[in-house]
C-alpha positions in Angstrom: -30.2 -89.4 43.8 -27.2 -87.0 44.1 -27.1 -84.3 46.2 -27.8 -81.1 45.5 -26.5 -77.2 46.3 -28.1 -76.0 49.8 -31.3 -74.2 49.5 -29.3 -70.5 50.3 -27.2 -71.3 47.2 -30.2 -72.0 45.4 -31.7 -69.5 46.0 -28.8 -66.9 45.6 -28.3 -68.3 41.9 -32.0 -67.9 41.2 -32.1 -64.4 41.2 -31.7 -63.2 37.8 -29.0 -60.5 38.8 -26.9 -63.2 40.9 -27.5 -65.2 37.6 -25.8 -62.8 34.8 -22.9 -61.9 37.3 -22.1 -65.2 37.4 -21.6 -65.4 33.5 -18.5 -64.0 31.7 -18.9 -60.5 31.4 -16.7 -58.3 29.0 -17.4 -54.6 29.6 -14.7 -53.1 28.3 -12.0 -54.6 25.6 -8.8 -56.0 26.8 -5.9 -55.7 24.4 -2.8 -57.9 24.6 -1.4 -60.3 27.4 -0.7 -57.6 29.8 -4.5 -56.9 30.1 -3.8 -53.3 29.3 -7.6 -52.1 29.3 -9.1 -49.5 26.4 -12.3 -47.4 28.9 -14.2 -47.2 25.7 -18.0 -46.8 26.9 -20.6 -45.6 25.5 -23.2 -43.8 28.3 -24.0 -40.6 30.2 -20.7 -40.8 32.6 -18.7 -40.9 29.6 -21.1 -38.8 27.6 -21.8 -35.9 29.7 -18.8 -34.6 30.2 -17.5 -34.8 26.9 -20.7 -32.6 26.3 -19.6 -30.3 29.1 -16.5 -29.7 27.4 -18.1 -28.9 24.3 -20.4 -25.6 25.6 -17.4 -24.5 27.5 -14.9 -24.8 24.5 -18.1 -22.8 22.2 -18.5 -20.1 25.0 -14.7 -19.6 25.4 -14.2 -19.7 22.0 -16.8 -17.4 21.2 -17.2 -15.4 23.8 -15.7 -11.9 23.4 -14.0 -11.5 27.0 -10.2 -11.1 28.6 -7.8 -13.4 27.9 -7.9 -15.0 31.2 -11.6 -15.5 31.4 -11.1 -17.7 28.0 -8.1 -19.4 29.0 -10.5 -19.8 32.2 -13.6 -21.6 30.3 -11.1 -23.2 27.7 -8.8 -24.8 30.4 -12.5 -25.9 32.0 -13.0 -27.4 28.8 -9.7 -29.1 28.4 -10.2 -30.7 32.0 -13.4 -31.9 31.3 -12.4 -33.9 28.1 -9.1 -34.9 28.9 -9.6 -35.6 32.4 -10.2 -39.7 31.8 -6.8 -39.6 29.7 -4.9 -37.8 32.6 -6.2 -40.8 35.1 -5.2 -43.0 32.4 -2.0 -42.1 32.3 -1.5 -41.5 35.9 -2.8 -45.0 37.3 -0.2 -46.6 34.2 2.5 -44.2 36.2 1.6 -45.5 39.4 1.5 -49.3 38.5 4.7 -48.8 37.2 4.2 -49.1 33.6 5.1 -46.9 30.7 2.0 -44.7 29.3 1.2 -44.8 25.9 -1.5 -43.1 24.1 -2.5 -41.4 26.8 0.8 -39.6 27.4 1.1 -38.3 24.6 -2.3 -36.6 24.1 -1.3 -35.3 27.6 1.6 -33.7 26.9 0.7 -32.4 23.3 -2.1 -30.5 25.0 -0.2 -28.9 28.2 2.8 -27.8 25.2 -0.6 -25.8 23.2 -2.2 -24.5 25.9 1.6 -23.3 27.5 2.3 -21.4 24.0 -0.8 -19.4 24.5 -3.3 -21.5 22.2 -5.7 -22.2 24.2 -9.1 -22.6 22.2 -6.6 -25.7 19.9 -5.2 -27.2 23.3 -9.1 -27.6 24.4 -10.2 -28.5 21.1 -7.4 -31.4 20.5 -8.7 -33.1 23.6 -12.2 -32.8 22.5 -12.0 -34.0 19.1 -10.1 -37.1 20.6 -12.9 -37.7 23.3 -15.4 -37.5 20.4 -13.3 -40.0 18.5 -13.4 -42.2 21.3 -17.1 -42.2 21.7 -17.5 -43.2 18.1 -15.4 -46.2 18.9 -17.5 -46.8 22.0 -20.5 -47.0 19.7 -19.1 -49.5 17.6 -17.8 -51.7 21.1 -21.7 -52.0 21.7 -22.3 -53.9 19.0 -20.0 -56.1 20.0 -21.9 -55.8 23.8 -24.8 -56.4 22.0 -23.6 -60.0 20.5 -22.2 -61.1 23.5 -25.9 -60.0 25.3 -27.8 -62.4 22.3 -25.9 -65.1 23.5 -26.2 -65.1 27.0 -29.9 -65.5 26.0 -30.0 -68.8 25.2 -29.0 -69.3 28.7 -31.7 -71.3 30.0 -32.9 -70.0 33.1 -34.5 -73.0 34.7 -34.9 -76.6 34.9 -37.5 -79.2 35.7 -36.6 -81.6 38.4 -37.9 -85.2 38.3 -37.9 -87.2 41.7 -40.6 -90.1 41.7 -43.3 -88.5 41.3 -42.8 -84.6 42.0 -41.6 -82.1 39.8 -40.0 -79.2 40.7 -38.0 -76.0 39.5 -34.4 -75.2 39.9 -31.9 -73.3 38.3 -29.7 -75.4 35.5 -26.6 -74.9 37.9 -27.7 -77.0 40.1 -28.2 -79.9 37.8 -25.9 -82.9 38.1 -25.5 -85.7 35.2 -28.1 -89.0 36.2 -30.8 -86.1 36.7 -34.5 -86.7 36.1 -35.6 -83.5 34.1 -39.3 -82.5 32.4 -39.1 -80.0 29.8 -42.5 -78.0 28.8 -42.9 -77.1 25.5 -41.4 -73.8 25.1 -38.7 -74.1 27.2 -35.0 -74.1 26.4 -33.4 -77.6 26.9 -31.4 -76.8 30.5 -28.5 -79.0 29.9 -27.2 -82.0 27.8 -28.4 -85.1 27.8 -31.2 -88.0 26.2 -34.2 -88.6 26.0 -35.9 -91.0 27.9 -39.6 -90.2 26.9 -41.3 -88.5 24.6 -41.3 -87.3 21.2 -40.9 -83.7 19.9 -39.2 -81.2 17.3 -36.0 -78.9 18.6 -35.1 -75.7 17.8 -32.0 -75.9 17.1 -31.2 -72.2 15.8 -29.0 -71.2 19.0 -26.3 -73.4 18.7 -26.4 -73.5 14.7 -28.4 -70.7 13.2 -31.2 -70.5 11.9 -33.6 -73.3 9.8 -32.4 -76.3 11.8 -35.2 -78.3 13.5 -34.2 -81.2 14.6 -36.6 -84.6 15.3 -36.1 -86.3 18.6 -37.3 -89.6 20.0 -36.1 -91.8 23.2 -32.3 -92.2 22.7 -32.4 -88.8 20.9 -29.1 -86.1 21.9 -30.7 -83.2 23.3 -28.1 -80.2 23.8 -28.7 -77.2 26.0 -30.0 -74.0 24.9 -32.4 -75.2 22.2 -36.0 -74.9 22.5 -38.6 -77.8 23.0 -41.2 -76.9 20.3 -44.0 -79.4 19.8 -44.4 -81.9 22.8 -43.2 -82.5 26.5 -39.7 -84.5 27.2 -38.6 -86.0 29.4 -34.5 -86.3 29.5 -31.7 -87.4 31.8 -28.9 -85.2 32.4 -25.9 -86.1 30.7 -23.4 -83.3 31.7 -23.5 -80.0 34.4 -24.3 -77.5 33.0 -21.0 -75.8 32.9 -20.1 -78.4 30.5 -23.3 -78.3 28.8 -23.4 -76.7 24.9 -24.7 -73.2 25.9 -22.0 -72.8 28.5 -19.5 -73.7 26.2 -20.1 -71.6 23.2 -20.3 -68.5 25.4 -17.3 -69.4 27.2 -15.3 -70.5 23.9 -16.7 -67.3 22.2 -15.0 -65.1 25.1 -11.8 -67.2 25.3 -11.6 -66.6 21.1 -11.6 -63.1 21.7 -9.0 -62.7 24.2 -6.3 -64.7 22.4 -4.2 -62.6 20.3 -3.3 -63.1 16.5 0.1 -63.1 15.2 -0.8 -59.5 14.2 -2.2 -58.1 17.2 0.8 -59.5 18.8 2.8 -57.8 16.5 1.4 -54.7 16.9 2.0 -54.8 20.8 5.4 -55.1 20.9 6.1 -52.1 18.6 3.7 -50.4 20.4 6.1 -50.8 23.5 9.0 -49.2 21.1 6.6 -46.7 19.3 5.4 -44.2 21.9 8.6 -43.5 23.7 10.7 -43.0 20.0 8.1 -40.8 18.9 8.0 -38.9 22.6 11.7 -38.6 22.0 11.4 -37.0 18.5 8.4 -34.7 19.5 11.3 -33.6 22.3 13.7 -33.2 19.5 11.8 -31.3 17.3 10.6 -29.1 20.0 13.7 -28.3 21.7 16.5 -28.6 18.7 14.9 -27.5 15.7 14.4 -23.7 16.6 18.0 -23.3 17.6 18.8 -23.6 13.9 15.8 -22.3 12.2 14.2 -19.8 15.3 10.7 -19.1 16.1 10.2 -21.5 19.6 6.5 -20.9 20.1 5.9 -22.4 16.3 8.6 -25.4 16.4 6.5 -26.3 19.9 3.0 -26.1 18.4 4.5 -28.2 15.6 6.0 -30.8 18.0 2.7 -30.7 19.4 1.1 -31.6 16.2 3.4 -34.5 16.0 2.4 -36.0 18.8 -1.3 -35.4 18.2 -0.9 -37.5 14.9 1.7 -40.4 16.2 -1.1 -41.8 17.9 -1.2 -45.6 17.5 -4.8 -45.8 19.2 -7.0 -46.1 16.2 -5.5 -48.8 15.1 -4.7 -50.6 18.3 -9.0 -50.5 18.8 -10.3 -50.8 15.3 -7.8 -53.7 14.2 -9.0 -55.8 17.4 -12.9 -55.0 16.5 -12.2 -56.4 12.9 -11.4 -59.9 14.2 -14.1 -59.5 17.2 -16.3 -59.0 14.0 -15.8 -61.8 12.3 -15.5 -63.7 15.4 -19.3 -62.7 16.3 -20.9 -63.1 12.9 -19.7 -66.4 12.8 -20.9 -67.4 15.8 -24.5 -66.2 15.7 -24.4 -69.0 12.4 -23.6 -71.8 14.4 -20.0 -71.4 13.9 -17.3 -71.5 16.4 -14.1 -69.7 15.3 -11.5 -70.8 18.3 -9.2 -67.8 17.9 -8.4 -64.7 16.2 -5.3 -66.4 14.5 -7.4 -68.8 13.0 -9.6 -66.1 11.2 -5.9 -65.0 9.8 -5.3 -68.5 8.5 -8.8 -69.0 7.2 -8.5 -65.5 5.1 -5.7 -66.9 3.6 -7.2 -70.4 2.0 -6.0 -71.2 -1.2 -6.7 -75.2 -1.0 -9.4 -76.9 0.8 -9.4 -80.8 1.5 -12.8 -82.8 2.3 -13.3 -86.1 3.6 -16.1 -87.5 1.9 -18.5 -89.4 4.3 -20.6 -86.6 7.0 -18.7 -83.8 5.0 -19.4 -83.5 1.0 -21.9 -86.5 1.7 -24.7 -86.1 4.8 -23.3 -89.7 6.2 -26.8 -90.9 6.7 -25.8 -94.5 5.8 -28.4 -97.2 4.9 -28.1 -100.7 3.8 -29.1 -101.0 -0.3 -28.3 -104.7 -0.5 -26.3 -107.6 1.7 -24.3 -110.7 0.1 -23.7 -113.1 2.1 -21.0 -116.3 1.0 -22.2 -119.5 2.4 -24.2 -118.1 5.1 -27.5 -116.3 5.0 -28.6 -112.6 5.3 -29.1 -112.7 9.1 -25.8 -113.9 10.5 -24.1 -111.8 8.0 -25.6 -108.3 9.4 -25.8 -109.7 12.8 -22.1 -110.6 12.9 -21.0 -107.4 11.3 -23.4 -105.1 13.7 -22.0 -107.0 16.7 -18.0 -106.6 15.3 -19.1 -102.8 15.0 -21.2 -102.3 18.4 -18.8 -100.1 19.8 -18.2 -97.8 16.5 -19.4 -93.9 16.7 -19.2 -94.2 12.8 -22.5 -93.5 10.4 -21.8 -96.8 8.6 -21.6 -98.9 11.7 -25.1 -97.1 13.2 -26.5 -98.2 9.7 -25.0 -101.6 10.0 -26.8 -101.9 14.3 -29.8 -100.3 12.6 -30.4 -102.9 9.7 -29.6 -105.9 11.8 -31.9 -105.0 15.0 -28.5 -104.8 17.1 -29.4 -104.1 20.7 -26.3 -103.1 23.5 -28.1 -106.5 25.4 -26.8 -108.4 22.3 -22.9 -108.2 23.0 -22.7 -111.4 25.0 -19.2 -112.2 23.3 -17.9 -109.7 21.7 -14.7 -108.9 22.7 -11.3 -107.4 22.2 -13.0 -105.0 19.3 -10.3 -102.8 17.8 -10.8 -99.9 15.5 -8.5 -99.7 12.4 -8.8 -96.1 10.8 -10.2 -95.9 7.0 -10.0 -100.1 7.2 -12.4 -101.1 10.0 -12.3 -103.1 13.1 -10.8 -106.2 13.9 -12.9 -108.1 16.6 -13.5 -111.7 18.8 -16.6 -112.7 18.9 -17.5 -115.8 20.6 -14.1 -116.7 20.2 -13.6 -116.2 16.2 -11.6 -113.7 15.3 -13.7 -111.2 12.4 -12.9 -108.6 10.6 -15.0 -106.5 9.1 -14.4 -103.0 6.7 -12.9 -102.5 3.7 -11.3 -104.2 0.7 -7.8 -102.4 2.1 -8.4 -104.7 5.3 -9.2 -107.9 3.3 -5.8 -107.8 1.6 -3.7 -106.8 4.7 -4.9 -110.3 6.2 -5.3 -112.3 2.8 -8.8 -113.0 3.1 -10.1 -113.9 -0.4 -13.2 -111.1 -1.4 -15.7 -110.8 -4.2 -15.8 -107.7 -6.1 -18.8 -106.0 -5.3 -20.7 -105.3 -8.5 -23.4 -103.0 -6.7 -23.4 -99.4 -6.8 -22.5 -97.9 -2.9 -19.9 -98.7 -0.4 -19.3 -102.6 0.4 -19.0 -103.4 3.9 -16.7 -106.5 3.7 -17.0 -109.8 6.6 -14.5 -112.3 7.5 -14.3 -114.5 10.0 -11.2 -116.8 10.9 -9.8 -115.8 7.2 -13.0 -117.3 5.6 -14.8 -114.8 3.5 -18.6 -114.5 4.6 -20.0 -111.7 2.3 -20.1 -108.2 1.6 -23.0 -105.5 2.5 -23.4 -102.5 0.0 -24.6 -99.5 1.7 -25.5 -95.9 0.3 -25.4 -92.1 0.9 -25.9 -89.0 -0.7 -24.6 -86.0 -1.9 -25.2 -83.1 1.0 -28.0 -80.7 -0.6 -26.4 -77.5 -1.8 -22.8 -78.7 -1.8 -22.3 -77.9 -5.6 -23.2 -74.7 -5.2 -21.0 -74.2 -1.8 -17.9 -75.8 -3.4 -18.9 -72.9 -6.5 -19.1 -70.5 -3.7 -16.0 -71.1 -2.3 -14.0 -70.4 -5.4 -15.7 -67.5 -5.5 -13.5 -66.8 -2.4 -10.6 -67.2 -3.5 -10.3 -71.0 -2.7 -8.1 -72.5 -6.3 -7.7 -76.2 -4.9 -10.2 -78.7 -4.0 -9.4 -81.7 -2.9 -11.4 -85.0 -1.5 -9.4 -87.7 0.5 -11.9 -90.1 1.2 -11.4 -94.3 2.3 -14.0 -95.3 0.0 -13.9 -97.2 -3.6 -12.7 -95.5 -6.3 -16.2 -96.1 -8.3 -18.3 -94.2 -5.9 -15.9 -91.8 -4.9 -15.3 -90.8 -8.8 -18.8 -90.4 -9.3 -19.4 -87.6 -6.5 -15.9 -86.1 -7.4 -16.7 -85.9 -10.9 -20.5 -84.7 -10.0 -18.9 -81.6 -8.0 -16.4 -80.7 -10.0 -13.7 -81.3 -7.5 -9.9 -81.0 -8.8 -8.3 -83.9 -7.3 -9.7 -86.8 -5.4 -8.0 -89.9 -3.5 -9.6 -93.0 -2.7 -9.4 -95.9 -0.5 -7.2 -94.0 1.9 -6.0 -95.2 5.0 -5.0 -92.7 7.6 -1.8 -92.5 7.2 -2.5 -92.3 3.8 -4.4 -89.4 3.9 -2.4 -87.8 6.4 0.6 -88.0 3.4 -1.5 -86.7 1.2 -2.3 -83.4 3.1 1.4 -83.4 3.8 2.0 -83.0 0.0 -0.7 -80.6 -0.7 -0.1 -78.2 2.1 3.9 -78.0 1.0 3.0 -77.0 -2.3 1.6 -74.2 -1.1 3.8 -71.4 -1.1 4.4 -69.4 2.1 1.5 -67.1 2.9 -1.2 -69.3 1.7 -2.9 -72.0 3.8 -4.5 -75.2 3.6 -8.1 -76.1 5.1 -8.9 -79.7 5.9 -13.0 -80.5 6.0 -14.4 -83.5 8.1 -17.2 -84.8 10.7 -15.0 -84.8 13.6 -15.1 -88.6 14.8 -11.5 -89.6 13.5 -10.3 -86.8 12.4 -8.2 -85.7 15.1 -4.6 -86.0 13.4 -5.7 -84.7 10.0 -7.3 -81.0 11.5 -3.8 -81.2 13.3 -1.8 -81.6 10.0 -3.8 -79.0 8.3 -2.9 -75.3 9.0 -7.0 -74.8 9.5 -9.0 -77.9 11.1 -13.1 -77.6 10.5 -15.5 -79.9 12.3 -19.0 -80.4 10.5 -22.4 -81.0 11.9 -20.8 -81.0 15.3 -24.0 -81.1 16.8 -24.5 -84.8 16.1 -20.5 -85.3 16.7 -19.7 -83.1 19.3 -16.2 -84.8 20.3 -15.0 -82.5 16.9 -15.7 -79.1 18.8 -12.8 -79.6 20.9 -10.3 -80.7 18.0 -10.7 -78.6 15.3 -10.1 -74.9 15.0 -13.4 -74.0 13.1 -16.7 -76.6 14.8 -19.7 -75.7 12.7 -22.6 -76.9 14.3 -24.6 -77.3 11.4 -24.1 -79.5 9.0 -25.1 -77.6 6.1 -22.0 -77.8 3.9 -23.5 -74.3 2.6 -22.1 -72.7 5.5 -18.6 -72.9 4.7 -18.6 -69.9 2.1 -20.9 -68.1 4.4 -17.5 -68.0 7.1 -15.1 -67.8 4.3 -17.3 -64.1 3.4 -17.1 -63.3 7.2 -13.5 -63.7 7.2 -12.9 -62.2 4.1 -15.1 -58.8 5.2 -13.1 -58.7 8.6 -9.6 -58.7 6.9 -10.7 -56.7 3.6 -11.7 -53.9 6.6 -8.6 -54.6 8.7 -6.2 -53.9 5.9 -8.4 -51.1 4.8 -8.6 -49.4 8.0 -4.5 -50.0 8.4 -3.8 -48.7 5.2 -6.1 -45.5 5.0 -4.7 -44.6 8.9 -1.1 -45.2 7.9 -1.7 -42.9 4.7 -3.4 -40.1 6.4 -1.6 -39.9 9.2 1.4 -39.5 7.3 0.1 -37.0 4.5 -1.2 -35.0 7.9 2.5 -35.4 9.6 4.0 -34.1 6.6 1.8 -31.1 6.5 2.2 -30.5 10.1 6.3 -30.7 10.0 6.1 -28.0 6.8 4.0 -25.4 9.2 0.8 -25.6 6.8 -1.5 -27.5 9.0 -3.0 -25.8 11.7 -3.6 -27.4 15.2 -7.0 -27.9 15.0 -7.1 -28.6 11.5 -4.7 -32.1 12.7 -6.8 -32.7 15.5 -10.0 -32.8 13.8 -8.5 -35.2 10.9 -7.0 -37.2 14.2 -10.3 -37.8 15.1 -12.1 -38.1 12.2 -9.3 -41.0 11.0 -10.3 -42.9 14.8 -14.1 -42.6 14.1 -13.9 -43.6 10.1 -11.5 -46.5 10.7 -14.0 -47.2 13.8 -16.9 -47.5 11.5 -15.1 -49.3 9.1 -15.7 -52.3 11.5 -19.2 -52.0 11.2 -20.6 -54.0 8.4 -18.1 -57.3 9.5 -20.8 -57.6 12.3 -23.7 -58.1 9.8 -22.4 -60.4 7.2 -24.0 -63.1 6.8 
């Protein structure tokens, strides 16, 4: 038995505090590689004071009283609301970077109050603390995604040793672990089953409506929930590596890669702030030498900086992705960056394999005809060729002929040739077994099947022993998802498939798909996606569809790579760009609406700030806009493009 943690450690992880510390936490949101941090939270430290500031700027502002008892209450105010943008600025100074945002609020403040103004200085800083909270309000529904899914977090485990069970925390499980699970519970970690029978939850790894049937052998995956009977399972990875640790820790790694935009944004952010600090200077210290009046060319310049703030978009353009980023994921699907929600929004031509993808790749075996041997040896010798295969056809094929791992006495030297088959020696004859692509390479004479389904061609020593016709079926719903996805904006579909051009035909044509390929090799389709993704013109992309066991080098050929049903075929999560766990195919528009809602709002929210900020800067340069006025619209452009955000977090 291995060892386990010492009983301190134990119990250190089991308290429940010692337990969420120990998880990612993201409490406020980083932007950029420099890790430059945005203190947007929403609670009474942040809230009280902007409060605070609020019944002193109403009192001074109201109050009748001497000037220096209002500039009293109104500088009290001005402090209070501005004093977390001060410390922003100053800690920037002192680690030796250049303020930004921060800055110039700053300075645009201490230039009103100095002219005299001192109810606008107060006011500017309010309005922008106000704005901030708004945005804080929105960042806690982001908080409050990343909370539902630390909650599939299991929080304890069952521990099997002869005959004594006892509890533990899932961190201290190690793979070859014993482990009981009660009905009820979530599953703690990875692994099989080794007794029992039962239904699984499977709706926190892949949304909701998946129940899943397990039985001895059966793939159990942590976080889901043991509904009907007790298990008993043996670990199969920690639980670091297990699937709840990974989705939480993919989801955070997602959203602290930059896009291509984001990045963009950052780097003339680094040239925005001190150009428009140097015009604010120019307009403030030039401009009345020629046209007079100092006090209103200083109000105006700070006006201008008011206005030149970049912060509602550096926040709100950030949350759009983080939206579409968390929608996705509490349906089961794992979006591995925010560049890869810009590709997705710009799909114009999808591409499907065909078996596990626009079929459910639930292979069985329809029919078998053997050539001058019976039945028997033919499924036994083609199971045993295929014993090592992860495909659906070749767990059909082990199914069908009673294939047990005991039986592979002999079998040796298998070798997998992609969209063919495998070439192996068994008992030392050298058989192939696949397709009718793999027949020819090796001229091995074949019968035409004349069978509806897939035929599974045998040959051993170049003697032809039969073929084995197998069937699958369309996925439910995939009509209507492929409909869907037009809907979309997705003009091309495509299906590259291996298969026979008779069955392949007759789900193409049955779908309505545009173009379809058949009997492909790899390389073959790998062409193919070549040719389809360069006739696409520059800002549209090309999507490629599969299961995830081979399809490795096609997701990296395509400009977006999308796993399906990567719960049964988990190797796919860590190859593709999109792994949806599900493997309803109806997902698919479901993230393509996601996407869509996240950029529609991005572009919105960039456009509408860019527009008003400039109708406002215009106003504020001709003298017609007072202070205030340009603070409150400041403010009210942060909150509305903050809001914006809102409804990418509950698409569905």
């Amino acid at each position: 038995m291995a060892q386990h943690l010492a009983p301190d450690k134990k119990k250190k992880l089991q308290n429940p505090k010692a337990r969420r510390q120990a998880l990612p936490r993201v409490l406020n949101y980083r932007f950029g590689q420099n890790k430059k941090q945005y203190y947007r939270e929403l609670s009474w430290r942040t809230t009280i004071p902007v409060l605070l500031a609020l019944l002193l700027w109403a009192v001074g502002f109201l109050l009748r009283s001497p000037v220096w008892v209002k500039a009293l209450l109104l500088g009290a105010s001005a402090l209070a609301s501005g004093y977390e943008l001060l410390r922003r600025a100053l800690k920037r100074i002192v680690e030796r970077r250049l303020p930004e945002e921060e800055l110039l609020f700053v300075v645009a403040a201490v230039v009103i109050f100095s002219v005299g103004d001192f109810a606008a200085s107060a006011f500017c800083l309010l309005a922008l603390r106000v704005g901030e909270l708004v945005q804080a309000y929105v960042l806690t529904r982001t908080d409050r995604g990343v909370d539902l899914l630390r909650s599939i977090m299991p929080e304890k485990a069952h521990l099997v040793v002869g005959e004594v069970v006892s509890e533990i925390v899932p961190e201290t499980v190690n793979v070859g672990d014993t482990l009981r699970v009660e009905v009820g519970e979530r599953i703690p970690v990875d692994g099989v089953v080794l007794e029992g029978m039962s239904a699984i939850d499977c709706a926190a790894l892949c949304g909701e409506g998946e129940i899943v049937n397990v039985s001895a052998g059966g793939k159990l995956r942590a976080g889901c929930i043991n509904l009907s009977a007790p298990l008993t399972m043996r670990a199969e990875r920690l639980f670091s590596d297990s699937a709840a640790a990974k989705r939480l820790e993919s989801f955070e790694q997602a959203r602290a890669m930059d896009s291509k935009l984001e990045k963009r944004m950052r780097r003339y952010a680094g040239i925005y702030t001190p150009t428009v600090a140097l015009c604010a200077l120019l307009l403030g210290l030039i401009a009345p030498i020629f046209f007079g009046s100092w006090t209103e060319w200083l109000r105006r310049a700070a006006l201008f900086l008011l206005l030149c703030s970049p912060s509602a978009l550096l926040v709100s353009v950030p949350l759009c992705f983080e939206g579409a980023l968390l929608s996705a994921e509490m349906e089961g699907i794992r979006v591995f960056g925010k560049g890869v929600i810009e590709r997705l929004a710009r799909v114009r031509t999808m591409v499907f394999g065909k078996t596990g993808v626009i079929t459910d790749g639930r292979f069985q075996v329809s029919d078998a005809f053997p050539d001058g041997v019976n039945e028997e040896e033919l499924l036994t010798l083609a199971a045993a060729a295929e014993s090592r295969s992860l495909s659906p056809m070749a767990e059909a094929l082990r199914e069908a002929a009673g294939w047990k791992p005991e039986d592979a006495d002999g079998v040796m030297e298998i070798e997998e040739i992609p969209g063919r088959g495998v070439s192996a020696f068994i008992e030392g004859r050298h058989v192939y077994v696949g397709s009718a692509a793999l027949m020819e390479a090796h001229d091995v004479f074949y019968r035409t099947p004349n069978r509806a389904g897939s035929a599974i061609h045998v040959a051993v020593e170049n003697r032809y022993w039969g073929h084995i016709i197998m069937n699958d079926k369309v996925r439910e719903g995939a009509f209507d998802a492929l409909e869907d996805l037009r809907a979309q904006g997705v003009t091309q579909m495509v299906m590259l498939t291996g298969d026979v051009l008779s069955v392949s035909n007759n789900v193409a044509n049955a779908l309505g798909i545009d173009t379809m390929r058949s009997e492909l090799s790899l390389e073959a389709k790998l062409s193919a996606l070549r040719y389809f993704r360069e006739a696409l013109g520059e800002r549209a992309t090309l999507a490629y569809v599969g299961d995830g066991l081979y399809d490795a080098p096609l997701f990296n050929e395509a400009q977006v790579g999308i796993s399906l049903d990567t719960l049964r075929h988990d190797d796919g999560v860590d190859k593709a760009d999109v792994a949806v766990m599900s493997g309803d195919i109806r997902r698919l528009p479901s993230l393509q609406r996601m996407v869509k809602a996240a950029w529609s709002a991005l572009w919105q929210n960039i456009l509408f700030c860019c527009g008003m900020k400039l109708l406002l800067l215009v106003l504020a340069l001709c003298g017609v806009l007072p202070l205030a006025l340009g603070a409150a619209a400041d403010a009210l452009c942060m909150s509305l493009t903050a809001l914006n955000v809102l409804h990418t977090y509950t698409i569905r």
